[in-house]
C-alpha positions in Angstrom: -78.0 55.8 74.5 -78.2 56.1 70.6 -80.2 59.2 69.5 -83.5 57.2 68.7 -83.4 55.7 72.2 -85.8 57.8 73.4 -87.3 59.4 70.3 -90.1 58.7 68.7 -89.6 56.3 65.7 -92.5 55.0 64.1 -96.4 55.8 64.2 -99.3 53.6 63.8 -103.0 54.2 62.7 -105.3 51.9 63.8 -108.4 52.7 61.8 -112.1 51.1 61.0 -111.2 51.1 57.2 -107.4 50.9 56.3 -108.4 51.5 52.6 -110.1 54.8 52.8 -107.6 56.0 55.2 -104.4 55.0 53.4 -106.6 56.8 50.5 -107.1 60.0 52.6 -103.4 60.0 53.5 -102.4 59.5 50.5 -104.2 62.1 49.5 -103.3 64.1 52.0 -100.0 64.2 53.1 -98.6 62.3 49.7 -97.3 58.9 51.6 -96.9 55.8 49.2 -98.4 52.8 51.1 -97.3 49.2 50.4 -98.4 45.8 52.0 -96.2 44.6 54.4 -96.4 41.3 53.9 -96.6 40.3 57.8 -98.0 37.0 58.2 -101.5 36.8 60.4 -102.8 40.3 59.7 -103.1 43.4 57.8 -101.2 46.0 58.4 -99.9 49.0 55.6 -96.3 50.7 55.5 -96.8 54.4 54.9 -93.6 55.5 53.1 -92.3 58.9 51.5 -89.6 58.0 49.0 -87.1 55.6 50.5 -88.2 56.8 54.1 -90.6 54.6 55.9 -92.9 56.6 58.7 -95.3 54.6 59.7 -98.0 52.5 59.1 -102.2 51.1 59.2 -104.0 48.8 60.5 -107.7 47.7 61.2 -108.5 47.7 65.0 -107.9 44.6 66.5 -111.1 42.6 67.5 -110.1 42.3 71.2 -109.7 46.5 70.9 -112.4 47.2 69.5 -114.7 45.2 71.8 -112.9 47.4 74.7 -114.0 50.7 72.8 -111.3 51.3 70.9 -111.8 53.9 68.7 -109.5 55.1 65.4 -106.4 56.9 66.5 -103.0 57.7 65.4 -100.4 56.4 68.2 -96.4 56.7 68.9 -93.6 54.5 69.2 -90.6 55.4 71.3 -87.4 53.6 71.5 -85.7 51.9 74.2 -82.9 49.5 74.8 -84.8 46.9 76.1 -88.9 46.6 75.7 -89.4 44.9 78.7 -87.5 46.4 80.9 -88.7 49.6 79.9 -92.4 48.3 80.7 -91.5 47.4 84.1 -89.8 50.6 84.9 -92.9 52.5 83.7 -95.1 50.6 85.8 -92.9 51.7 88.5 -93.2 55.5 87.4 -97.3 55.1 87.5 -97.9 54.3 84.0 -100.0 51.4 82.6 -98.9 48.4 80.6 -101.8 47.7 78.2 -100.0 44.8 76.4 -97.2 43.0 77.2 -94.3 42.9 75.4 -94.3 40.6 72.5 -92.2 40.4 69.0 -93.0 42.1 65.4 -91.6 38.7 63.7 -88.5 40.0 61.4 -88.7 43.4 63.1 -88.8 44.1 66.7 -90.4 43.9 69.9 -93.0 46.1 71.3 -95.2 47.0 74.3 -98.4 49.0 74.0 -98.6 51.4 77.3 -100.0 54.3 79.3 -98.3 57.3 80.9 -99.5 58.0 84.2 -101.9 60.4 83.1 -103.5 58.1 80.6 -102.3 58.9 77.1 -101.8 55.8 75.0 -98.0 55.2 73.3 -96.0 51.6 72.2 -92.2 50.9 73.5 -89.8 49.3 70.7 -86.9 48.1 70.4 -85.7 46.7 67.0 -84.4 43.1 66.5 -81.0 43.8 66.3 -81.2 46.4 69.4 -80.9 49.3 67.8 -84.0 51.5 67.0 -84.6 53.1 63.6 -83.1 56.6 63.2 -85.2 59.0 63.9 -86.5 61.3 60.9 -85.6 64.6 59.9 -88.2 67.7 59.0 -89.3 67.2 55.3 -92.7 66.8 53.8 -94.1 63.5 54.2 -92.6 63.0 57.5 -93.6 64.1 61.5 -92.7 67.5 62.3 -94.4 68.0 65.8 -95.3 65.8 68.8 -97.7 66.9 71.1 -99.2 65.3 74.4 -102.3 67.1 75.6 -101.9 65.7 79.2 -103.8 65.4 82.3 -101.6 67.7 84.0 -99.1 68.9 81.8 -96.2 69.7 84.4 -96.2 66.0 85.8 -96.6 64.3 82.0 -93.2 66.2 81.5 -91.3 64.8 84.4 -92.3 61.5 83.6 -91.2 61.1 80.4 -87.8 63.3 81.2 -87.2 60.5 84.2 -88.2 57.5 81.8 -86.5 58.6 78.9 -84.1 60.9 79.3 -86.2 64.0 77.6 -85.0 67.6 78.5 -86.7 71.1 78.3 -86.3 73.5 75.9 -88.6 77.0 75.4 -91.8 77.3 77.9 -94.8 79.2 76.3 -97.1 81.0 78.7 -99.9 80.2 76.9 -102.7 82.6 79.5 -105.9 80.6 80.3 -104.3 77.4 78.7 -100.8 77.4 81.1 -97.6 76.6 80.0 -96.7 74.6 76.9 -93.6 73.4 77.4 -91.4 72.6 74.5 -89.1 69.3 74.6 -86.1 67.8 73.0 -85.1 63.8 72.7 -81.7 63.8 72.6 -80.8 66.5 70.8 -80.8 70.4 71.1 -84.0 70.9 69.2 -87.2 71.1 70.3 -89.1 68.1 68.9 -92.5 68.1 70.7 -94.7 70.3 72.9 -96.5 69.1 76.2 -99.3 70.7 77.8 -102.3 70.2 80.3 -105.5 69.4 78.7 -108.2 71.5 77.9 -111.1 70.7 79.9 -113.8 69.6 76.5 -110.9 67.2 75.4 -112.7 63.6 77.1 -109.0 61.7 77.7 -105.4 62.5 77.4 -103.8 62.1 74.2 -100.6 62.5 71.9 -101.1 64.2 68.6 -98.6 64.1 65.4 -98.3 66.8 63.1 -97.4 65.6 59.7 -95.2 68.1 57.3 -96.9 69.4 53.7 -95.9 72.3 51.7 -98.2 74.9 51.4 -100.7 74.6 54.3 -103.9 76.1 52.4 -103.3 73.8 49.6 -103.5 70.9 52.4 -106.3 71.9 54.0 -108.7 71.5 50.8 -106.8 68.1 50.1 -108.5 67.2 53.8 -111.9 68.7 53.0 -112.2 67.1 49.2 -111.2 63.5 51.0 -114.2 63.8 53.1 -111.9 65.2 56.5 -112.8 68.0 59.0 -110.4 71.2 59.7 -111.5 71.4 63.9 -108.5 74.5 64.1 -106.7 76.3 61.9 -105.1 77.4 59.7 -102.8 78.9 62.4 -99.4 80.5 62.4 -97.2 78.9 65.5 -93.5 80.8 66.3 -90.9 80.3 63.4 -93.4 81.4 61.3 -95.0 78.0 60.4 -98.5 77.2 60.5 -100.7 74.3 61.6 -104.0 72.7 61.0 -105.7 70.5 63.3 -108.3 68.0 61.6 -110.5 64.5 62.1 -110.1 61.8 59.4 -112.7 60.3 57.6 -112.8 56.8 60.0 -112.3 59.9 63.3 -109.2 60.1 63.8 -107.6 62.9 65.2 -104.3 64.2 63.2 -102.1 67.8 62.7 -100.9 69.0 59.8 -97.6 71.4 59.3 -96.8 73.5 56.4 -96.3 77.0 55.4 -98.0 79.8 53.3 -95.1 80.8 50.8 
């Protein structure tokens, strides 16, 4: 298994107006965004330097007739797409779209764990996933899965993709938040249970800035909400926890120096 089989590799926003959010990010977080030139759609790379990290896309019609609302979403790599998919299904999770090809790129499947949190599968075209990226601003810092039981979330993804624990946080009230690495000896992401006002299970990326308080009036003069925060997590950074413009739900990581 290379080091981005099973790591997250890429993230998507799927958004009711991928101008004003690649504006607000932009803004925001300081990504460059570039057409992609991908034949039959729109879709946005979101880029920091030479570092690609994601990119945006209006909802697709069939979607949004099902309800679908704007959200940030994860990529994880595997091997082989559709294998994976099948072995999920086996675990209890939910294949939402077959597995189909990114022309030039890749193939993907867009699926559910178990307890219902949305992510995509991919594997690039030549087999190998992209390498994972390292902390710096512009890029993701945190993952986080705010599952419908926190405890069993974990042990699926450790048995589907290989995912081990690091630190446990007692977090009181709230339970444990247990602390995850993909392949290396880092943590990389946090997994919890829920809290009970939160309507569906969900991951959440926390995007890196500099100076967190200088972030958080880039979100409010872009027209964005600050729902939590700013708050100082261990290691000494701090976090912000916000809604986009369009609704979407997104983290930001910095620190106060």
């Amino acid at each position: 298994m290379t080091r981005s089989q099973g790591s997250f590799v890429w993230y998507d926003l799927m958004t009711t107006d991928p101008k004003a959010a690649e504006a607000f990010y932009k803004t925001v977080v300081g990504w460059d965004a570039a057409d992609s030139g991908m034949p039959g759609g729109s879709y946005t790379i979101l880029s920091m330097g030479t570092d690609q990290i994601g990119g945006l896309m209006p909802i697709p019609k069939e979607a949004a007739d099902c309800g679908a609302r704007p959200m940030w979403t994860g990529y994880i790599g595997v091997a082989d797409v559709d294998a994976a998919a099948g072995e999920l299904k086996k675990k209890g999770g939910t294949v939402k779209r077959p597995p189909q090809d990114i022309p030039g790129v890749g193939r993907f499947a867009v699926v559910a764990d178990p307890g219902g949190a949305t992510f995509n599968l991919f594997t690039g075209k030549s087999g190998q996933t992209p390498k994972e990226p390292s902390m710096a601003p512009g890029q993701v810092g945190w993952r986080e899965l705010s599952a419908a039981d926190g405890p069993k979330a974990y042990d699926f993804y450790a048995q589907m993709f290989g995912w081990t624990r690091t630190e446990a946080m007692d977090m009181g009230p709230l339970g444990v938040y247990q602390l995850f690495a993909t392949g290396g000896k880092d943590a990389v992401g946090g997994i919890m249970t829920k809290m009970p006002e939160m309507p569906s299970p969900m991951w959440l990326f926390y995007f890196v800035v500099g100076n967190i308080d200088a972030a958080v009036e880039r979100v409010k003069q872009a027209g964005g909400q600050v729902i939590n925060g700013p708050m100082e997590v261990p290691g000494g950074a701090w976090i912000i926890q916000g809604i986009d413009p369009q609704g979407a739900m997104f983290a930001l990581l910095g620190d106060r120096k």
